[in-house]
N, C-alpha and C positions, 0 to 999 in steps of 0.2 A: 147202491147202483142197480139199475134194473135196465132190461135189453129190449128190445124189438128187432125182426128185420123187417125193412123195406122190399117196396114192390118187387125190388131190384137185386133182391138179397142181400143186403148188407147191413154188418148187423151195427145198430146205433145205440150207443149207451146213452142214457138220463137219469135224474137225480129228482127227488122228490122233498122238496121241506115244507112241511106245513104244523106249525104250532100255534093253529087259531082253534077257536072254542068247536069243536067234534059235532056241536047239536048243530052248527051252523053251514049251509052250502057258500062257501069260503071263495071270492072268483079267481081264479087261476092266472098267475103271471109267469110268462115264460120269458127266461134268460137266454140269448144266443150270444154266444164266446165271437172273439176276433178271432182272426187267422192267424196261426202261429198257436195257439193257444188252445183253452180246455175250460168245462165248467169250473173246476177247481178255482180258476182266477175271480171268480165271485161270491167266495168265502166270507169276505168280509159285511157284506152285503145281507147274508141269508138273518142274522139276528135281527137286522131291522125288519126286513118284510116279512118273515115268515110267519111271525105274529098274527096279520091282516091279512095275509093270501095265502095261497096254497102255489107256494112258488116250487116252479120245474127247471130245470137247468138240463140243456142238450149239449152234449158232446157232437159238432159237427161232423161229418162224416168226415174219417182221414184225418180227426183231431181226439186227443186224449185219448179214450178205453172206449172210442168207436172204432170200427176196423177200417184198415185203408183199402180202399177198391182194389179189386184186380187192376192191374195194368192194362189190360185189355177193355174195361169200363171206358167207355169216353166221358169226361167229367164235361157236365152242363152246365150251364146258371139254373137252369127249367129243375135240374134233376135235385141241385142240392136245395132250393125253394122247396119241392116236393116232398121232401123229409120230412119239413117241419109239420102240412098238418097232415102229414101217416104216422107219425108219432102222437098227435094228437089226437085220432082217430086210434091208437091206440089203447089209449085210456079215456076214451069217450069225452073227448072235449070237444063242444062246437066252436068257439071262440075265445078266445084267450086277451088279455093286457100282454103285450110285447117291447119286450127291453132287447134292443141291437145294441152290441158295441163291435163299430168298426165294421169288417164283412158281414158279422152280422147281423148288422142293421141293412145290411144291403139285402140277406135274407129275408129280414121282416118288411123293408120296404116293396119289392116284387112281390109277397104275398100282400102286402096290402091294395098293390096296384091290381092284382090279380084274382084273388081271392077274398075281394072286402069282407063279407060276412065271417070271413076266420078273425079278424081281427076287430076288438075293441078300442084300442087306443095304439100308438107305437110311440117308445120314448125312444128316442138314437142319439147315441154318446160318441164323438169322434166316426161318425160315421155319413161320409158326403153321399151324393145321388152318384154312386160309383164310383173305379177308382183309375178311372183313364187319364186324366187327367193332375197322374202322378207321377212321382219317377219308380214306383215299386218294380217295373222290369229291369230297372237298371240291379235290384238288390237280386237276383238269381244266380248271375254269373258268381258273385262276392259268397253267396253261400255256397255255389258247387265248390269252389274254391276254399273255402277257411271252414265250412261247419257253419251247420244254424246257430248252433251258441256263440261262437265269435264271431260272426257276423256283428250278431246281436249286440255282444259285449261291446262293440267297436262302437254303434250307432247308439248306444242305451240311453244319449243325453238327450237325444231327438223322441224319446218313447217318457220317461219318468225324470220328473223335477228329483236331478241329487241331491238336491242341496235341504230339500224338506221330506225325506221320507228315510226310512232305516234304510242302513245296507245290505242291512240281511235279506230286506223284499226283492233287493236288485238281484242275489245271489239266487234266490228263489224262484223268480220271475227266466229269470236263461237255464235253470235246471227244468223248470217245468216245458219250455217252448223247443230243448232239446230234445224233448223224449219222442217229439212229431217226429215223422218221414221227412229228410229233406226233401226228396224227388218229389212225393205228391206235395210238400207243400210249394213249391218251386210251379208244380202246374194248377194248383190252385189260385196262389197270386196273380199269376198269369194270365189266368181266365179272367180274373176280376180283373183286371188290368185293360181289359178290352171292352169295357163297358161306361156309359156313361147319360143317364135317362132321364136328365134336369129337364126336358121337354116333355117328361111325362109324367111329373109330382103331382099336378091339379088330379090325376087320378087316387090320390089318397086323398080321402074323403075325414077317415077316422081322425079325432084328437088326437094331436100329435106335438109334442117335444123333442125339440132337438137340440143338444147342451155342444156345444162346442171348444175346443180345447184355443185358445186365446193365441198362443204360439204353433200354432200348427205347423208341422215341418214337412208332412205328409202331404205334399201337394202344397195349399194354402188355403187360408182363411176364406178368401174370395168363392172357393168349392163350394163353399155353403149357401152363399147367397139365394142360391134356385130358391130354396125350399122358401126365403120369404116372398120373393117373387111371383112364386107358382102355385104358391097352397094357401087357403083360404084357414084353415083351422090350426093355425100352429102358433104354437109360442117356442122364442129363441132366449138358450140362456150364455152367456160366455165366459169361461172360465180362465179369467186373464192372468198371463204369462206361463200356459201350463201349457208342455207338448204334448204330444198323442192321447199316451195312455192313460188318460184321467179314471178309469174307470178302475183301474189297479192303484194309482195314486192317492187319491179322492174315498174312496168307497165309502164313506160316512157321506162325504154331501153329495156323493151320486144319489146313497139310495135314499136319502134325504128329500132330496128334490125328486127322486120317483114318488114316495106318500106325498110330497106337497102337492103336485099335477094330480094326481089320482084322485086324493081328495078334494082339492077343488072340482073338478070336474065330473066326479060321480059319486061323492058324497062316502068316498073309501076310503081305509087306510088310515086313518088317523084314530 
């Protein structure tokens, strides 16, 4: 793990994997985590890519072994976008391949809309143009109420297909989403809850994948639509009868289908 702080003081943990050939400048793919969550959730993931990239994994701020804002922070969309390239400015990266899953693709999406030249490509996994257009404010009260982990416990069937993946990753998957702040994460959701930019995707320019979980419970399928609608450079993939969290689920054909886009499209990764 390694640290920075932000403009804003707040200090942001990252992760670095890269097991490509040393004599080679290796292009950089960065991981941003859902909400509720932490780099750690893209474990499964790092044997495939780190071969071919020099893959980073952020701990969003007020997620994992980043720190949670003071109380007195007022949490942005603008502010949490702005992490990602002061992190990369960081360690001297001008542009990166970016992997969103879920809020975090809503991260890499705003900086694509915002900051094109940070971005080379954006794959986004369960991650619509926002998340207004969900019932996630209804899940706040439920967690002030029972705990993020039972919450969680209660809804697990709407996040991970039970019936195909160990139960150990279920067990794993509510210890690790426990260790978050309920309160920030409660105004986290929230914030994203109030957003919704399907009128403004023709501004992502960069190659773009967007893999979609086939049973969506999160809203609906329909949420996704914009992106074919509104963007010019995208390919859609659909991962039928799977809900949410494909990316915890899946992780062999998520990061599967990141080298197959990568490599078609810029001759990487394979």
């Amino acid at each position: 793990m390694k640290t920075f702080k932000t403009s804003d003081g707040v200090q942001i943990a990252y992760y670095v994997d890269d097991f490509t050939e040393p004599w080679k400048d290796a292009p950089i793919l960065l991981l941003l985590h859902a909400a509720m969550g932490s780099a750690r959730r893209y474990y499964a993931w790092i044997p495939h890519l780190s071969r071919h990239y020099r893959v980073v994994r952020m701990d969003l701020r007020g997620h994992g072994n980043s720190q949670v804002p003071p109380v007195e922070h007022e949490l942005t969309l603008e502010r949490l976008v702005r992490d990602v390239p002061e992190m990369m400015d960081h360690f001297a990266c001008v542009s990166a391949h970016i992997v969103g899953n879920s809020a975090g693709g809503y991260l890499g999406q705003q900086l694509a809309m915002n900051h094109a030249e940070r971005v080379r490509s954006l794959m986004l996994f369960g991650s619509t143009p926002g998340l207004k257009n969900s019932q996630a404010p209804s899940w706040i009260p439920q967690i002030e109420a029972k705990g993020l982990r039972a919450f969680l416990a209660e809804t697990i069937a709407e996040r991970l297909p039970l019936d195909q993946i160990d139960p150990g990753l279920v067990e794993w998957f509510l210890d690790e989403a426990a260790k978050n702040d309920p309160a920030y994460i409660g105004k986290f959701v929230l914030l994203m809850a109030r957003y919704d930019w399907s009128d403004q995707l023709s501004r992502i320019t960069c190659p773009t994948l967007v893999v979609v979980p086939g049973a969506e419970p999160i809203g609906s399928t329909a949420n996704y639509e914009p992106f074919r609608r509104h963007m010019k450079d995208v390919e859609t993939r659909v991962y039928e009868g799977a809900p949410h969290n494909i990316c915890d689920a899946f992780p062999d054909r998520c990061a599967g289908d990141v080298l197959d886009f990568l490599g078609r499209r810029f001759g990487l990764g394979l």
